[in-house]
N, C-alpha and C positions, 0 to 999 in steps of 0.2 A: 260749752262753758258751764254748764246748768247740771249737769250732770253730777249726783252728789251719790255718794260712798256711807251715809249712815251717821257720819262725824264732821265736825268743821274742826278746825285749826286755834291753838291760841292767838296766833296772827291775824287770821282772819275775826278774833272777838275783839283784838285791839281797832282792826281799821274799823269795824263795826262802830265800839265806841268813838273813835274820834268823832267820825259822822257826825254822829247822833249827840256830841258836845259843840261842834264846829256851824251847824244849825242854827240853835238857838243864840249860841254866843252871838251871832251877826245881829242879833235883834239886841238882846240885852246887854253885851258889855258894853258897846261906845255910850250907853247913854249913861246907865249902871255904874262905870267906872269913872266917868267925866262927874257926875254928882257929886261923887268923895274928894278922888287924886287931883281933878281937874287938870293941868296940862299933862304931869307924871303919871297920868290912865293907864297908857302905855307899857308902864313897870310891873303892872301888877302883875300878868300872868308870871313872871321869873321868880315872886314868891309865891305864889300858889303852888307852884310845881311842888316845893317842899314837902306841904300833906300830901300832894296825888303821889310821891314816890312813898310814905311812908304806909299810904294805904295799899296801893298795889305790892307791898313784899306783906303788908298784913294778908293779903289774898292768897299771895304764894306760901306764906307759913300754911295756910289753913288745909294745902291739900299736899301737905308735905307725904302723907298717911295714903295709902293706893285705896285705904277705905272711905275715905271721905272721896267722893265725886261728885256732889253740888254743893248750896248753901246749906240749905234742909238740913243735910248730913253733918254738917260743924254745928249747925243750931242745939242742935238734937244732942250732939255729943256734948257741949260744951254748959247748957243751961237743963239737960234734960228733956227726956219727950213731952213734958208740959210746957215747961217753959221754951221751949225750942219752936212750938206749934202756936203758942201768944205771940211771941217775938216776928214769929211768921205771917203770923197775922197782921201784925203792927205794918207792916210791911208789904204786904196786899191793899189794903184801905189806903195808905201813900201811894200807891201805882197808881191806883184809880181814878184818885185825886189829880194826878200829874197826869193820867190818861185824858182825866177832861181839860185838864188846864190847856196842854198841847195843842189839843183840836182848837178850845177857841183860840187861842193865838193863829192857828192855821186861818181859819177863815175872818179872824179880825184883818190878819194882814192883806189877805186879799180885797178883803173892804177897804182896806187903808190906799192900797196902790190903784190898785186899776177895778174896781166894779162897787163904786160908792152905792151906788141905786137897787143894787142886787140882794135877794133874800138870804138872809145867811146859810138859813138852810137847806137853801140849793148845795154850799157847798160842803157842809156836813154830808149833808145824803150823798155826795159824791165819792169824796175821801172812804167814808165807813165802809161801802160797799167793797170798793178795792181789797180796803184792807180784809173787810169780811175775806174775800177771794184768796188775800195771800194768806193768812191767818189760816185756813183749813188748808193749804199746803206744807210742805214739810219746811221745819224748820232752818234748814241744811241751801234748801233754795232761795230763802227770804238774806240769808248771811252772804251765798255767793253774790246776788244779787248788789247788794250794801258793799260788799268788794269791791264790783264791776264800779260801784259809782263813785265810790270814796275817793279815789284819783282823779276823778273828774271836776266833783267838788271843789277839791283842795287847788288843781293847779287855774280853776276857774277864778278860784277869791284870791290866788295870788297874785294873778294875771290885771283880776281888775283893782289890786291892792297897787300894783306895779304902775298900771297910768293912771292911778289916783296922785302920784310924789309930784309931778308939778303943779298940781293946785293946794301941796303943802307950804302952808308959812310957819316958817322954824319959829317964829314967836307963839304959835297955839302950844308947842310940844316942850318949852325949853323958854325959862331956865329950870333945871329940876336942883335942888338942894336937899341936907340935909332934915330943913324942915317939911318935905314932903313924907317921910319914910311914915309915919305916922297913918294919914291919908293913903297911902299905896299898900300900906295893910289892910285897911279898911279894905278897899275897892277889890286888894286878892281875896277876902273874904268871899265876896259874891263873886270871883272864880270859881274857886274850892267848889262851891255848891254848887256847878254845873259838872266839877270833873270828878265828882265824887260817882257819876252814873256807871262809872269803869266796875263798882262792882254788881249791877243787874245782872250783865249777860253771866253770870256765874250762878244763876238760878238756874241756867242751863245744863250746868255742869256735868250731869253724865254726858252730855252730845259733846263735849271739847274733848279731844284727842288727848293735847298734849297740855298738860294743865301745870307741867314743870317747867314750861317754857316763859310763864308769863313776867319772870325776872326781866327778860332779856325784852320782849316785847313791850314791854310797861316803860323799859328803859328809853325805845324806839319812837313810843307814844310821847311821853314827857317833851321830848326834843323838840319832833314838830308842832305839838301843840304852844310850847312855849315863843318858839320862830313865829307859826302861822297867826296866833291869836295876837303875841305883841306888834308883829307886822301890820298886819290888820286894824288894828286902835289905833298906833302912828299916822297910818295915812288916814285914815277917818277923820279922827281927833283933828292934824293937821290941817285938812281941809276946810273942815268944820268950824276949829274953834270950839273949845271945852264946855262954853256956854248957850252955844247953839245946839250941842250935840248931846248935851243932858235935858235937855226939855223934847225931841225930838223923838216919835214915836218908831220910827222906822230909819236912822240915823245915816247907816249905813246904805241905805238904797237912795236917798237924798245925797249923799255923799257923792255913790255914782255917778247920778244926772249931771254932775258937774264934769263930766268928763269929756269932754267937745275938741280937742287938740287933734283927733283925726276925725277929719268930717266922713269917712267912709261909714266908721262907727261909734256913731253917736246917738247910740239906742240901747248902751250896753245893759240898763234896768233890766230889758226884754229878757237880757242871757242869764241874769241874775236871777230874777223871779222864777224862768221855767226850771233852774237847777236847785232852786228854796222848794218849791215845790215838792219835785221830787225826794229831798231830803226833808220834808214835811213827812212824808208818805212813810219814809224807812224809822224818823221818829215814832210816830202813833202806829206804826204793826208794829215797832218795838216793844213797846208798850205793849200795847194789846197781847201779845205772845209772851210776855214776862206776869202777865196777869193770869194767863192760861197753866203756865206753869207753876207759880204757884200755886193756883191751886190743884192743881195735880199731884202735888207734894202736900197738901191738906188733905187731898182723895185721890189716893195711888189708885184706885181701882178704875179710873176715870181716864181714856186718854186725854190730852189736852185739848184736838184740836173739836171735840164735844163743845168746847164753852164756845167755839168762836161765837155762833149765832147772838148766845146772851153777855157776853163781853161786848160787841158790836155794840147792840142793841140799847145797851147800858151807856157806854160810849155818848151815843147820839143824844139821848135823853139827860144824862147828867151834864155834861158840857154847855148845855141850854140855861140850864138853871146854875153855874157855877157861879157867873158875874153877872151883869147887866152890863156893862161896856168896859173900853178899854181903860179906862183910870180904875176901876174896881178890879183887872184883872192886875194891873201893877200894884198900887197896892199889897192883891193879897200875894203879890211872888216878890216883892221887896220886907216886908213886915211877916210875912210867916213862912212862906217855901222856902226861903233862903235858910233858914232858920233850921228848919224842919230837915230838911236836907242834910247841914253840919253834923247835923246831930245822928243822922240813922244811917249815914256813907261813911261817918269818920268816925264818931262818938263809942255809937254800937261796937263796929267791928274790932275797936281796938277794946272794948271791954271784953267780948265774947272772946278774943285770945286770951285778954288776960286771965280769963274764968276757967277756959278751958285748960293751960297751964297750969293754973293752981290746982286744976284738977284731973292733971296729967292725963287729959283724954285729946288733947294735940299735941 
């Protein structure tokens, strides 16, 4: 199964991304999207979709050229090799940032659920080390890998979305009206900025085969993402309650516990957490390996997986110092990463087309 060939698939960079959007969302849209839409939470992802399709054909535009095969390569063309290698840079320093943001939420949550008494960094030194491990592996295996689990994920959170609908009350979700539309922007807002991450694995871009395919695959992603995430808020939300599920740290795993209708299994948290975990895991080496590669494209003379040691390393230590708890880490991803985000997934890339355009080097 492991077995890898030099190149991964544009399909296999889509299931990659959903992952690694489908992750985080469990944590942050039911509480995120309940704050704004309040009962119409639900809606948002069907407009969000809108910029994730306009940004994925800006992606497809960029490698229309068989010369362009990563991001580098449009930076470079489109703003010049100075300004291509600033722009790059902008762009490393945000990794980083989101490198450490990830980790703590990783082991906040574990503090949150089941190990209130435990040092947190016990589970820092845990995570990093792995990743160290996958990180100095090739990059080809770390993708199969995020394959192998992505359907595991997915039909996991639909399964326990599925016997979440009897402890829905259609009054948490409905009635939605025309004065919602407002508020369901809002709330798709801070979608957008999670599914904006569709253009990282494109820092990859010499290792993707087929990089004319991502029309069709971007089309495939949009779908399920839109089904699985609004699926998902419905029953939360529903269970919940709009106002329980916006003050709640971990919304969705609470949501869970409410699941007792088969007394066989009524532990389902258990099945949840060990598969967040693991999709904890393929988050932060995502990371870590989109940090590597940039800088590899700052210093071609460098292979990538050199940095693992001090990417790690960096890792462990900046993440320490990013928050002091978890109201500091909301906060700073409600008031600036969402923010931050809009701006360098969506903002950028459609400028850097339209620069390069004007300067017919796309």
């Amino acid at each position: 199964m492991f077995k890898c060939n030099g190149k991964i698939s544009t399909r296999q960079v889509f299931a990659l991304f959903v992952l690694l959007t489908l992750s985080p969302a469990i944590r942050i849209f039911p509480s995120a999207c309940a704050q704004v839409a309040k009962q119409a939470a639900w809606l948002a992802p069907i407009l969000a979709v809108v910029p994730f399709i306009a940004l994925y054909r800006i992606l497809a535009a960029y490698f229309r050229k068989s010369s362009m095969t990563k991001l580098s390569d449009v930076f470079d063309a489109a703003l010049g090799a100075v300004g291509g290698k600033i722009l790059l840079f902008l762009y490393l320093v945000w990794c980083v940032i989101l490198f450490w943001l990830y980790i703590r939420y990783y082991s906040g949550r574990l503090l949150a659920s089941i190990f209130p008494n435990t040092d947190m960094r016990f589970f820092l030194l845990v995570m990093l080390v792995i990743v160290f491990i996958a990180a100095r592996g090739s990059l080809e295996t770390f993708v199969r890998f995020s394959e192998f689990l992505f359907p595991v994920f997915v039909v996991i959170l639909i399964i326990l979305s599925v016997f979440l609908l009897p402890e829905v009350k259609l009054a948490n979700v409905w009635p939605v009206t025309y004065l919602d539309t407002v508020p369901v922007l809002l709330a798709s807002v801070r979608v957008s900025a999670l599914w904006g991450y569709v253009m990282l694995p494109f820092f990859f871009g010499d290792s993707i085969a087929d990089k004319g395919q991502i029309k069709r695959y971007g089309r495939q992603a949009a779908v399920l993402l839109v089904i699985v995430t609004a699926f998902m808020l419905f029953t939360n939300i529903g269970a919940l309650g709009y106002t329980v599920a916006a003050r709640m740290p971990l919304p969705f795993f609470s949501a869970v516990k409410l699941i007792t209708f088969i007394e066989a299994f009524d532990r389902f948290e258990s099945l949840l957490l060990a598969i967040w975990v693991a999709s904890d895991f393929v988050l932060i080496c995502f990371f870590a390996l989109t940090i590597m590669h940039i800088l590899r494209c700052l210093f071609p003379k460098t292979e990538p997986k050199y940095y693992a040691t001090s990417v790690t390393a960096a890792g462990y230590i900046g993440s320490q110092y990013l928050a002091c708890g978890r109201f500091e880490l909301e906060v700073f991803t409600s008031k600036l990463a969402e923010y931050v985000n809009l701006f360098l997934f969506f903002a950028v890339p459609f400028l850097v087309l339209i620069i390069g355009k004007m300067r017919k080097k796309l």
